[in-house]
N, C-alpha and C positions, 0 to 999 in steps of 0.2 A: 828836328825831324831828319831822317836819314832815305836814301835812294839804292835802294838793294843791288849796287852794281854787281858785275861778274867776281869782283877780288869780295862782293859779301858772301859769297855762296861757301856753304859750308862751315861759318861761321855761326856760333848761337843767336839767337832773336829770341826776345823775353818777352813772353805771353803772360796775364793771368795766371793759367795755369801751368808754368814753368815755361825753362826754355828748349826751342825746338830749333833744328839746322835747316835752314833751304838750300835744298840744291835742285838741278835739274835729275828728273829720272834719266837711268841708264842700262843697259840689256843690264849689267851684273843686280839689276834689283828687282829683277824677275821671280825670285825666291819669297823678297818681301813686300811684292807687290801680291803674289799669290794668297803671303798669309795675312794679306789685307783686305782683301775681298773674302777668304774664307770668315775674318772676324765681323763681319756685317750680317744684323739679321734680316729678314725678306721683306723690309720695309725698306729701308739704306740703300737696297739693291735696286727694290722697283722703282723708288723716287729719284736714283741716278739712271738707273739704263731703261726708263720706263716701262719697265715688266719684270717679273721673278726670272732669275735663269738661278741656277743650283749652283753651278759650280764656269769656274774661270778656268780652261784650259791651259799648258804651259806655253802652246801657241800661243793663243790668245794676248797672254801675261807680256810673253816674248814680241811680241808687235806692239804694244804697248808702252815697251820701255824701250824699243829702241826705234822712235818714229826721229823725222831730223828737225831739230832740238834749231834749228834756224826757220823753218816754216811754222811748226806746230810746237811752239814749246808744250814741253810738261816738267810740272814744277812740283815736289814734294814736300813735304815737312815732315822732319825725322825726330825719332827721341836719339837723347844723348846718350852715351853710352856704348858698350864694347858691342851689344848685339843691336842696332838700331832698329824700331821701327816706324813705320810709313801709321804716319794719324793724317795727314789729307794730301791730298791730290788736286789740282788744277791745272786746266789746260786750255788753249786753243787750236781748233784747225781752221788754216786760213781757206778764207772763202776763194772761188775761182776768179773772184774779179780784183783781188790783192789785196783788196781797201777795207775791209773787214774781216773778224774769224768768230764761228760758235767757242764759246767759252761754257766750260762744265767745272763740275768739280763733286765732290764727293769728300767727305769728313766722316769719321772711324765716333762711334756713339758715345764713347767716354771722353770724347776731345770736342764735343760741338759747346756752341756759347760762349767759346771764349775770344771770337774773331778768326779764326782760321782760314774760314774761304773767303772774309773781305782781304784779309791780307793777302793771298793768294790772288784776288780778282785785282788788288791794286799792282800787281809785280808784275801781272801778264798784261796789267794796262800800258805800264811804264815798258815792257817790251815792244808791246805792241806800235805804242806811239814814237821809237827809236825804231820801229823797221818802217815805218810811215801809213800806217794804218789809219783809219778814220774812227773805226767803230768795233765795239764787241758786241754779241750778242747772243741771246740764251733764249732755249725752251723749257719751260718750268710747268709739271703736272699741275693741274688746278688744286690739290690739296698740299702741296708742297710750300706752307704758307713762309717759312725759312726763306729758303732763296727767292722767293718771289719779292717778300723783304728786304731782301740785301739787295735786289736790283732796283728795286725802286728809290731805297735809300740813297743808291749809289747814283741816282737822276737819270733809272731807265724811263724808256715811255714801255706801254704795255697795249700788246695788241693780243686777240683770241686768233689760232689759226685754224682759217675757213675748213679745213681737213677735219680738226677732232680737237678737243677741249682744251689741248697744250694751252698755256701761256708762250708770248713771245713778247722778248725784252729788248730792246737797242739802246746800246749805252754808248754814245759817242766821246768818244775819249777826252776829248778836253773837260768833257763835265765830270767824267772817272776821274780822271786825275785831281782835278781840284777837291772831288769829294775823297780822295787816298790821305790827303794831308790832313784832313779834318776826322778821318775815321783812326789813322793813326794814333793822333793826339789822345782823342776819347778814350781805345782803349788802351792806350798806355803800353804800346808796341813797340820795342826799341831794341836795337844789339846790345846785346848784353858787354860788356864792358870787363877787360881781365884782372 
């Protein structure tokens, strides 16, 4: 089993369905961050930002990719190659009281099923628990049976919030982390090797 330190970023990691680079986003991937919310259809859309919006401004994009990468990581997964692009996204923003952050994530329709966003939720656990965090935590549409899934799997507990039908997920970290090693193994997630 391997631990995605900072010297792994940018280095391939081998999925099922081929291998893809993690790195942290950065302002210069504003470009492909754009033509990654342009390739989502208005399902992808409403079940990440809980309602249709059309289109992603280069504002928008632009705050996006260069939020600081020490409070609020965000973390991508690239294809390999001379033009890369962006097949998923996670991230967190830390909560105000330090000890927790909402964790989201979003995956591109021809890359889901192959573990993308548990990968992704185990990197930002392993972050998170190095800046000393206690817990993640996520709001998940009631019909978004996917991540609703991957949080439970990963030993979220699940509440409804009193507000509107969200799901809310807390996943405190020692229980993420124990379930990253075992989600690893399963799907057979590893740095690819030269």
């Amino acid at each position: 089993m391997f631990d995605v330190q900072r010297s792994m970023f940018n280095h391939p990691i081998q999925f099922l369905s081929g291998p893809l680079i993690l790195r942290a986003l950065t302002p210069e991937d504003t470009p492909a961050l754009l033509a990654f919310f342009n390739s989502h259809d208005e399902e992808t859309i409403r079940m990440r930002y809980g309602h249709y919006r059309n289109e992603m401004t280069i504002d928008a994009a632009k705050r996006l990719t260069s939020v600081d990468q020490s409070r609020d990581p965000a973390l991508a997964l690239f294809t390999t190659g001379r033009h890369p692009e962006i097949r998923a996204i996670g991230r967190y923003y830390l909560d105000e009281s330090g000890s927790s952050g909402e964790a989201a994530f979003v995956v591109h329709e021809k890359a889901r099923r192959n573990g993308l966003a548990g990968f992704l939720l185990g990197e930002l656990a392993v972050l998170a628990s190095e800046r000393g965090l206690k817990e993640l935590w996520g709001t998940v549409l009631p019909d978004n049976h996917g991540m609703a899934a991957l949080f439970l799997s990963a030993g979220g507990t699940e509440t409804t919030s009193p507000i509107d039908e969200e799901k809310v997920f807390h996943l405190p970290l020692d229980r993420l982390l124990r379930w990253r090693k075992k989600f690893l193994t399963a799907k057979n997630i590893h740095p690819v090797t030269p």
